[in-house]
C-alpha positions in Angstrom: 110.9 96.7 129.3 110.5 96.3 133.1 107.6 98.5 134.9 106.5 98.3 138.3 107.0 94.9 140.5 106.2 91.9 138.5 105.5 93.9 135.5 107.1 93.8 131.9 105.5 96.0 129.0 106.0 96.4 125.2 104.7 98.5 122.9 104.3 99.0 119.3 102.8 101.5 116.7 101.1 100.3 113.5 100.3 102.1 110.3 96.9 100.5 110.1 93.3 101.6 111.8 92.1 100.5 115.6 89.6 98.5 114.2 92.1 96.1 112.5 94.5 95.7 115.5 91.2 94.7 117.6 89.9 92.2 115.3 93.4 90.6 115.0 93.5 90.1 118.6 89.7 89.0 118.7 89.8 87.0 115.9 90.6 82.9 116.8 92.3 82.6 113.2 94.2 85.6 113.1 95.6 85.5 116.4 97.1 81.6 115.9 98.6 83.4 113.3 101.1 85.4 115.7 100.2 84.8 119.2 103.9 84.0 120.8 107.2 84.8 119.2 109.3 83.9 116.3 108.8 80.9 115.0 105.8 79.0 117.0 102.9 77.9 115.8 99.5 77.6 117.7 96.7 74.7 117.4 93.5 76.1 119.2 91.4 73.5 121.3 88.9 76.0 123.0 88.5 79.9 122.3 85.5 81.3 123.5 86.4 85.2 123.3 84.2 86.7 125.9 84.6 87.8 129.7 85.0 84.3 131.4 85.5 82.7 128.2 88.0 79.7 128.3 91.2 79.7 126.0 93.4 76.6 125.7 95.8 76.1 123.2 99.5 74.1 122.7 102.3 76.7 121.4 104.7 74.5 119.2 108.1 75.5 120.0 110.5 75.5 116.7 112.7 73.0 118.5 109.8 70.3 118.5 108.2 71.1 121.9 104.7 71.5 123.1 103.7 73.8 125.5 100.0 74.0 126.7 98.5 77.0 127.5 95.5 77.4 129.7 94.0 81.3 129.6 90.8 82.8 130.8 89.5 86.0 129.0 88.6 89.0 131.5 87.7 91.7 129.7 86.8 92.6 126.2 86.3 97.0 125.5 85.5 97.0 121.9 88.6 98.6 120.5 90.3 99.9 123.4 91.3 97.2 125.6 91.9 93.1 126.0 92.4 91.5 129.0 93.6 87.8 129.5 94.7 85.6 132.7 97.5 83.2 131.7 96.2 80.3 135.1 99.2 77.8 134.2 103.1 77.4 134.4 103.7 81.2 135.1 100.5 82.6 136.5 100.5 86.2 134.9 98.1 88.8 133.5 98.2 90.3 130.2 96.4 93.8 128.7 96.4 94.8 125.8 95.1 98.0 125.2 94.6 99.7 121.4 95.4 104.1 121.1 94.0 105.5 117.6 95.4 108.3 116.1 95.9 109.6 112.7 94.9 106.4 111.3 97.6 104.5 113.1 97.3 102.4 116.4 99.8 101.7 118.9 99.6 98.9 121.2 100.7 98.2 124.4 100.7 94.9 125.7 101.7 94.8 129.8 102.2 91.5 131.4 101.5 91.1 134.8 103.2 87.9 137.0 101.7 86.9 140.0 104.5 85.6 141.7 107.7 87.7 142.1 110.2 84.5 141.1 108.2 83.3 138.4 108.0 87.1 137.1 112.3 86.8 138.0 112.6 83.3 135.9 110.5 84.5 133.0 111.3 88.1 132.2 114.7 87.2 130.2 112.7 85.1 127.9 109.8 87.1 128.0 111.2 90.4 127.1 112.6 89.6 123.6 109.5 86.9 122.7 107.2 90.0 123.4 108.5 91.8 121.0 108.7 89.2 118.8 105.3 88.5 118.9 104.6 92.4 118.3 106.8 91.8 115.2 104.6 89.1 113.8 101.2 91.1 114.5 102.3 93.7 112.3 103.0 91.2 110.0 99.7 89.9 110.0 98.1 93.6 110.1 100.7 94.3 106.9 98.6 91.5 105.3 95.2 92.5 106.3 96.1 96.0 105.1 96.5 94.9 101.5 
């Protein structure tokens, strides 16, 4: 979904505790595990999960192609919020921020683009691999949870 200039949001309620949405997203191992949407797979090179904290990885497309990724974490709020700068191809901002209740969390991940036609280009891709990539974190909390 669209929100504000630039912005595109998607959210997403799981039947599993705060603590175990925060750890998947603050976890190198788990978040290779669904970090991007259907049918990529991550190889981490650097993940140093604190505020200024460098994170480069290659996404592998399932059509055979690399893409390189070059993020810097911002801000870590022990489970409430996650913060990331995306500094290469589309320059963009993501939060994530974690709302317990009842046992259950819901995320909402908001992705902020720098650039108003980079934000144009991306947002029909980005809009459907968002939720994709929601769709494979609750697969990965589903597993936890067991």
């Amino acid at each position: 979904m669209t929100i504000g200039e630039n912005e595109l949001m998607a959210s997403r309620e799981y039947d599993v505790p705060r603590e175990l949405v925060f750890r998947a997203w603050t976890t190198p191992g788990l978040l290779a595990k669904w970090w991007g949407p259907k049918g990529f797979k991550n190889t981490f090179h650097e993940c140093d999960m604190r505020p200024g904290g460098t994170w480069k990885f290659t996404m592998h497309g399932p059509d055979g192609v690399d893409y390189p990724n070059h993020n810097v974490f911002v801000e870590f709020v022990p489970m409430e919020r996650v913060v990331i700068d995306h500094l290469n191809v589309h320059e963009f901002r993501v939060t994530a921020t974690f709302e317990g209740f009842d046992g259950r969390t819901k995320v909402t991940f908001r992705q902020l683009f720098k650039k108003k036609e980079e934000f144009e280009q991306a947002k029909p891709i980005c809009v459907e691999a968002n939720e994709q990539q929601l769709d494979r974190l609750g697969k990965v909390l589903a597993e936890l949870a067991d």
